[in-house]
C-alpha positions in Angstrom: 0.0 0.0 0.0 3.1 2.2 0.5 4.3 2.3 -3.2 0.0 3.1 -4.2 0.1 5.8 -1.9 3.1 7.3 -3.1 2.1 7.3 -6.4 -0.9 9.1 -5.5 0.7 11.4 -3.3 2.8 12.3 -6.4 0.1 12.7 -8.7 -1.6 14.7 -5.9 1.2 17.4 -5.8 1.7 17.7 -8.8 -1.8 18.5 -10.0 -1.7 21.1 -7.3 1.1 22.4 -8.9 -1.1 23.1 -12.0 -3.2 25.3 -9.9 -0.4 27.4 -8.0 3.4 26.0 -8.6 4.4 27.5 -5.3 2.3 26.6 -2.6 2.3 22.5 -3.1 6.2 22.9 -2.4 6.1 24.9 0.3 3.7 22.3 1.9 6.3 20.0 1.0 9.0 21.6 2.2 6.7 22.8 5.6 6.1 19.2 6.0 9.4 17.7 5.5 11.5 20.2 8.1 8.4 20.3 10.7 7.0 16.7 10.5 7.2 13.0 10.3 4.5 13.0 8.0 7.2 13.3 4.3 10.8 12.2 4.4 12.7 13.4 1.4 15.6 11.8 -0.1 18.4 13.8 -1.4 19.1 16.1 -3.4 15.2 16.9 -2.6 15.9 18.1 1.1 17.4 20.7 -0.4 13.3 22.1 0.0 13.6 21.7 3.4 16.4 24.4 3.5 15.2 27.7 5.7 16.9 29.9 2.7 14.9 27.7 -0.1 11.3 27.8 2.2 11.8 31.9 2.1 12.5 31.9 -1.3 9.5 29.9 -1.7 7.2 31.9 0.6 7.9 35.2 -1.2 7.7 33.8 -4.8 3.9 32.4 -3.7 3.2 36.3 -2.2 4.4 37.0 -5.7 2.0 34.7 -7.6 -0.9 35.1 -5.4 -0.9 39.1 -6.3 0.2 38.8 -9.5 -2.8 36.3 -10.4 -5.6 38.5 -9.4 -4.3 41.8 -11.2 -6.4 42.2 -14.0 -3.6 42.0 -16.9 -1.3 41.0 -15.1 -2.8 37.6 -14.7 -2.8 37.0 -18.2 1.1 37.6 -18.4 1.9 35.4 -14.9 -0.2 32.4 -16.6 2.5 32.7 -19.7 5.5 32.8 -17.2 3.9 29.8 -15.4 3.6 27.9 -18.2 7.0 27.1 -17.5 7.2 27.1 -13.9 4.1 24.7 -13.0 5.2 21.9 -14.9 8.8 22.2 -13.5 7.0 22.4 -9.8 5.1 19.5 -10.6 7.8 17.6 -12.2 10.6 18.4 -8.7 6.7 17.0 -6.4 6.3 14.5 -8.3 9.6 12.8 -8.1 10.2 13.7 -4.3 7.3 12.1 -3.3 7.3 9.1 -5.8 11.2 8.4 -4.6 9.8 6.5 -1.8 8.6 3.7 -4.6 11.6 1.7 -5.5 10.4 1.2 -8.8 9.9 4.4 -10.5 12.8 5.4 -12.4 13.7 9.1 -11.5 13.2 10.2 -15.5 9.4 8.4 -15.5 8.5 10.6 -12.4 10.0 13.9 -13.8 7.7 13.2 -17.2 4.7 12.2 -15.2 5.2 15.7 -12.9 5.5 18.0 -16.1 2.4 16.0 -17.7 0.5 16.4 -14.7 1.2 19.7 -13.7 1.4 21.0 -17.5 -2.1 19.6 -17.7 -3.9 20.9 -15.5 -2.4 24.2 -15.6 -3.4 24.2 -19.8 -6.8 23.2 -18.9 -7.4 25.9 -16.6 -5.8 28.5 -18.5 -7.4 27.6 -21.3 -10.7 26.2 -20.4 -12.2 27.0 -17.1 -11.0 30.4 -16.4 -12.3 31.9 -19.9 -15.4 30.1 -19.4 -16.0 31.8 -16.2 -15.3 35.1 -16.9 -17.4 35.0 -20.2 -20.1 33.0 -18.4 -19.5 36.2 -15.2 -19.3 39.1 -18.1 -22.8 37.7 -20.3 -24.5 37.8 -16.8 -23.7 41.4 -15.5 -22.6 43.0 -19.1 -18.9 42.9 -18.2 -19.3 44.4 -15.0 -18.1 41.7 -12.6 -15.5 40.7 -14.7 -12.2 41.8 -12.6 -14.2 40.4 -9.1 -14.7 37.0 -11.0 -11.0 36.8 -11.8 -10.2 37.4 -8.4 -12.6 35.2 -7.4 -11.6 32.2 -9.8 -8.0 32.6 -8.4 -8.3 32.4 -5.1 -10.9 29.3 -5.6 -7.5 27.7 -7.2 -5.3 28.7 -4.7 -7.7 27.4 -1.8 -7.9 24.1 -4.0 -4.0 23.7 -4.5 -3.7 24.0 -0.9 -6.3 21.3 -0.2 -5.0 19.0 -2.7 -1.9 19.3 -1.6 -2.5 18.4 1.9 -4.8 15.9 1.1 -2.0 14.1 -1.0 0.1 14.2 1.9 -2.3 13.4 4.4 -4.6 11.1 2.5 -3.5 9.9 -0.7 -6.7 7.6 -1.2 -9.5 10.0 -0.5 -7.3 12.5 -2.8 -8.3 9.8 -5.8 -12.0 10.1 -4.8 -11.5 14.2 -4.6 -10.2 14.3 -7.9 -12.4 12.2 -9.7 -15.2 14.1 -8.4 -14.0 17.7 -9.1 -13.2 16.4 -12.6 -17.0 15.5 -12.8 -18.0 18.1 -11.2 -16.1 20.3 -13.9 -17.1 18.5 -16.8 -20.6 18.7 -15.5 -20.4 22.6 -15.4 -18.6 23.1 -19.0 -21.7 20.9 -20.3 -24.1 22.7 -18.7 -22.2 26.1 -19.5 -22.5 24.8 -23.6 -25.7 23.9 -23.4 -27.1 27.5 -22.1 -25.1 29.0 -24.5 -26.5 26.9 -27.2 -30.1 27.7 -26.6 -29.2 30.9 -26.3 -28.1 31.3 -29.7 
């Protein structure tokens, strides 16, 4: 059950990662220096380093701000297209390296797949669809509070996730797969009011 949980720990973070590169690793790296609950291997205790957790801690002020300024959201989603994947890929192989098995390149790829997944589909999908969903209902008035809105969801989500996939790798499998419907559920519903609308 150790390896299954470590996988899904991995895939937890790094999904998280999607959402908000910093905050995942600075739950990692909380966890790791304050708790029994991760033990990294080297060279990733290198997060647990008080220089690497400030660096991290003012880079996620950075992100947080920076993703609910209208305009300036649009350019930190383009510099994160970068940065999430790389996030995901440095979760997803600390946390997988407790699984024997999993060859350090295999985890790297599954992190930047992960993370560079769910950061496209949120970029692409789910934050245009609710701000044109937000600016059709009030005539573009609410626009800038939906943004702000939309990120902080994502940032209260990451933080979830991530703990969950520390805490409780299983239940994080259930989480997912119900957000994912819950989504896909929403985007239907979204088309479909726009269809009869037109």
């Amino acid at each position: 059950m150790t390896g299954l949980a470590g996988i899904l720990t991995a895939f937890g973070l790094s999904s998280s990662a999607g959402l908000n590169a910093y905050l995942p690793l600075l739950v990692v790296a909380l966890l790791a220096r304050l708790t029994p609950l991760i033990h990294l291997r080297e060279p990733w205790t290198a997060l647990t380093s008080g220089w690497t957790i400030a660096v991290l801690v003012i880079l996620l002020i950075v992100e947080t701000v920076a993703d609910k300024v209208p305009a300036v959201n649009h350019i930190n989603d383009v510099i994160q297209t970068f940065i999430r994947p790389a996030a995901g890929a440095i979760l997803f192989a600390a946390s997988a390296n407790v699984v024997s098995n999993v060859h350090p390149v295999l985890a790297i790829i599954c992190g930047i797949l992960v993370a560079g997944s769910v950061h496209a589909v949120k970029s692409v999908a789910i934050r245009p669809a609710v701000t044109a969903v937000s600016t059709a209902s009030s005539g573009g008035v609410a626009t800038v509070p939906a943004n702000i809105v939309v990120s902080a969801l994502e940032d209260i989500v990451a933080l979830v996730t991530s703990l969950v996939a520390v805490l409780v790798p299983l239940i994080l499998a259930v989480v997912l797969l119900i957000a994912v419907i819950a989504i896909a559920w929403w985007l239907l519903n979204q088309q479909r009011s726009r269809m009869a609308r037109a």
